[in-house]
N, C-alpha and C positions, 0 to 999 in steps of 0.2 A: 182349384187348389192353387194358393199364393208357393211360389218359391220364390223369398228375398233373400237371399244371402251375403245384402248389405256388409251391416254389421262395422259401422263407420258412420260416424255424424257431419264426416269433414266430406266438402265437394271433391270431388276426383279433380275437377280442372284445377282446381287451388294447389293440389299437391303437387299434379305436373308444373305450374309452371314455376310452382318452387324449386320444385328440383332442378326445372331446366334454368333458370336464371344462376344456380350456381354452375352450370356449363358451362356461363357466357365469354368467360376467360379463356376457355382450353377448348373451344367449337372448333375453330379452325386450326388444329392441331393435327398430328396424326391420331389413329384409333387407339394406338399403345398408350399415346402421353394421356389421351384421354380417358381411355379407362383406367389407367394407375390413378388419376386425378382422383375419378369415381370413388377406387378402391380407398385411396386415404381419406376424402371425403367424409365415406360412410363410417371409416373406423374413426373416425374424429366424434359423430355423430355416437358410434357405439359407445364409447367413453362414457360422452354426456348424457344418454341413457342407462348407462350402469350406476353412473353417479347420484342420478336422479331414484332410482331406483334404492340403493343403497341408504339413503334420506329420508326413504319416505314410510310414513308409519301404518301398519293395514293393510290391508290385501289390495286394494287401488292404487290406481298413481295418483299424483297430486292434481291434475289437473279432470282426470274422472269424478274423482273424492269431492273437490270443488262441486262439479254438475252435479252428484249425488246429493250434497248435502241441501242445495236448492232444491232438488226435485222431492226431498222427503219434508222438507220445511212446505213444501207449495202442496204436498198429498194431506197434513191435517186439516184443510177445508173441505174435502172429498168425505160424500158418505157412501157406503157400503151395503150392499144387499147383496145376501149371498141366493143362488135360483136355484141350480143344482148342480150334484158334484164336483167340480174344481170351478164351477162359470159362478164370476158377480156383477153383478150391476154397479157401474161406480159413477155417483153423479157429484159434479162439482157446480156451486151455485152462479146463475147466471151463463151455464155455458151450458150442450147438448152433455148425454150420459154415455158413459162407454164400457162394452159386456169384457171384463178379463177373464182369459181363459189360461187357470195356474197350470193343467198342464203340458198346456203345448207353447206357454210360454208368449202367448199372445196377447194384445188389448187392441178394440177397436179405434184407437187411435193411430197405430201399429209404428209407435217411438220404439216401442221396446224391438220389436223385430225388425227394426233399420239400424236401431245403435247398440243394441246387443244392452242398454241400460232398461231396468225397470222404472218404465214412465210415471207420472203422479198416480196414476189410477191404480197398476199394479202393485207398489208401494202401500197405497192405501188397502189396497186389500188383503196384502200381506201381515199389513197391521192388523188387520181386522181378523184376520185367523189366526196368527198369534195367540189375541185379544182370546179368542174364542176357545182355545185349550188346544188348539191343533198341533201348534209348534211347529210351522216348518222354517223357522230359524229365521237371522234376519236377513233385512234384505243384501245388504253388500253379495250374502253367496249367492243373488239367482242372477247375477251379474254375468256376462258370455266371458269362457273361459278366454278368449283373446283377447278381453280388458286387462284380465287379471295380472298382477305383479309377479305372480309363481311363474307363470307360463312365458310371461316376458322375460323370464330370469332363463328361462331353459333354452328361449330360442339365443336368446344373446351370449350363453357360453359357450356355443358352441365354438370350438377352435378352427380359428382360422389356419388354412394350411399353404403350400406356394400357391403362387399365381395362376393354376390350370381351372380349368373349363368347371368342375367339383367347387374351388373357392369364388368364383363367381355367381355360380346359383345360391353357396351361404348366404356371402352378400345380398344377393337380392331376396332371400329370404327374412335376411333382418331388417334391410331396406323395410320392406312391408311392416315388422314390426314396430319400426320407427313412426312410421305412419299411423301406427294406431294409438298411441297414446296421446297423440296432441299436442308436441310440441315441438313439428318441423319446422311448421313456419317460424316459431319465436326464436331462435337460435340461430 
């Protein structure tokens, strides 16, 4: 039995050492100067994820919505064989074929359970049951709830409170969220 609980297309070391490159000012400081640093940092950060947020049209952020709309543009070359119950065969030409399985949210390719996105194959077979009279909606909603722009909206209101031990796990709570829409590095 796989337990990924990815769920992140970005490397870990790329995040670190984003992050730590904006230490490099305030490293040798004390802990205090350097965590106030941190703390306005990240609300700096928060902003531009509200804003970005606020902007943005559909349940994605802008930079998911991006990869989404490549990856459903890249699924109408994929054909579809459904074998049984939620499992399909999806072969794309020129490349090996991959078994999706809609309900545990899988594909042998296993994009979708490292990025929390439904890869070309899943996509295509989403279409393909649609297509079929099934309906189970499209793809944007089989998307992992911590891409989503609702759930980003929830982590990020949370109110910030003084400076105790309670407003530092916020932060690093939203820290995390910041990290997951994709746009630590560019800012």
């Amino acid at each position: 039995m796989r337990t990924c609980k990815a769920l992140c297309g970005l490397l870990l070391n790329n995040i670190c050492e984003v992050f730590n490159s904006q230490l490099n000012d305030v490293r040798d400081r004390t802990i205090i100067t350097c965590l106030e640093y941190i703390r306005e940092y990240l609300m700096k950060r928060i902003v531009v994820v509200q804003q970005i947020i606020e902007k943005s049209v559909g349940q994605l952020t802008p930079t998911v919505q991006a990869m989404f709309d490549a990856i459903k543009k890249e699924a109408t070359d994929c054909v579809v064989e459904w074998t049984e119950a939620s499992l399909y065969k999806v072969s794309v030409p020129n490349e090996d074929h991959c078994v999706v399985n809609m309900d545990r949210k899988e594909c042998g390719c296993r994009k979708w359970e490292l990025t929390g996105i439904p890869c070309k194959h899943a996509v295509a077979a989403l279409n393909y049951t649609n297509e079929d009279g099934r309906g189970v909606g499209i793809p944007e909603e089989w998307v992992h709830a911590r891409i989503v722009l609702q759930m980003l909206d929830v982590i990020l209101k949370l109110r910030l409170g003084s400076e105790t031990l309670k407003s530092l796990e916020i932060l690093l709570e939203r820290m995390q969220a910041l990290l997951l829409i994709g746009t630590w590095s560019s800012i």
